[in-house]
N, C-alpha and C positions, 0 to 999 in steps of 0.2 A: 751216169754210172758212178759208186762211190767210188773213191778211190782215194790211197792214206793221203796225208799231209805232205807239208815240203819237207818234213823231215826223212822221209820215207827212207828204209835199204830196198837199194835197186842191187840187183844180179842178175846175169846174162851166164845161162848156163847152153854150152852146143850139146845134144843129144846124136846119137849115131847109131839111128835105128834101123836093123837086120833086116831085108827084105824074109817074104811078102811085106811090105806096107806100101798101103795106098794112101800116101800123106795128104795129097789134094784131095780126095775121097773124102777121108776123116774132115777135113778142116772145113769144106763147103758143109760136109751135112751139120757141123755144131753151127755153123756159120747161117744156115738157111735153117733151122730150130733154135734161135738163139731167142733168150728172154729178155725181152724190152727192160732196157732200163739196167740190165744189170750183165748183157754178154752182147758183144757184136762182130764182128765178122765180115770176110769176104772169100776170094779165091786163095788166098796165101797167109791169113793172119785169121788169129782170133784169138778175142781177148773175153777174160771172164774176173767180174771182180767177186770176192769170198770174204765171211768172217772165218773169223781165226781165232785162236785160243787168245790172242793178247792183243787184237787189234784185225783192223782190217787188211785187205791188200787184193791187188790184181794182179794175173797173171797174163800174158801173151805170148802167143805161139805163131811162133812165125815159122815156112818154109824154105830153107836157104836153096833147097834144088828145084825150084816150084820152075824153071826153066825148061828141066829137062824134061821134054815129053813122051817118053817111052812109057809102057806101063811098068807097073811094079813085078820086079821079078825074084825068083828066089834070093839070087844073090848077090842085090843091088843092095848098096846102106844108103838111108835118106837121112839128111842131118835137118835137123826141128831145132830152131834155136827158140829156146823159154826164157821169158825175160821176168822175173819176180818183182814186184816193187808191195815192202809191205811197211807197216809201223813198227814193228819190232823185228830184228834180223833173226831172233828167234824160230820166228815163225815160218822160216822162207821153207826150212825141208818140208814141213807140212803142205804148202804149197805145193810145192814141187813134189812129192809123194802123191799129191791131188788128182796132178796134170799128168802125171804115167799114169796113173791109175782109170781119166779119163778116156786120153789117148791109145790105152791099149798095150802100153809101150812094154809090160813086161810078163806077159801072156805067150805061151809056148805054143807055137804058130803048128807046131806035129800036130 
């Protein structure tokens, strides 16, 4: 998978997203459609690397409540922590604008 240099900016940003979300849901099905070579996955994480306006970078989405086994209810929050690692720190909101926009994360659940 590419992924930047050692010079990379790394960020670790927590998310605190508003039930309905099915965060295990989401992250198996990118997990189990994931493209060789460039995204991988399991039951609590996935990772996807991207070009970018100035350079490369991956993103990872991990699920910090991936414990809790109840299902997703109106009004549970689930925190997804996103961990950016890009070549330019420039680049990270685009990233991260990517991975909501992947995720779902700001889509009016009404």
């Amino acid at each position: 998978m590419d992924s930047p240099g050692a010079a990379a900016h790394v960020d670790r940003t927590v998310l605190e997203v508003p039930g309905p979300f099915d965060g295990g849901g989401v992250i198996r099905f990118l997990s189990w459609h994931a493209v060789a070579g460039a995204e991988e996955g399991d039951d609590t994480s996935f990772t996807q690397s991207a070009r970018l306006a100035r350079g490369a970078g991956t993103v990872t989405v991990r699920l910090l409540d991936a414990d809790d086994a109840t299902a997703p209810s109106a009004d549970a929050v689930t925190r997804v922590e996103v961990t950016t690692r890009v070549e330019h720190a420039a680049d990270a909101p685009e990233l991260l604008g990517g991975t909501r926009r992947l995720l779902g994360l700001d889509v009016d659940a009404a």
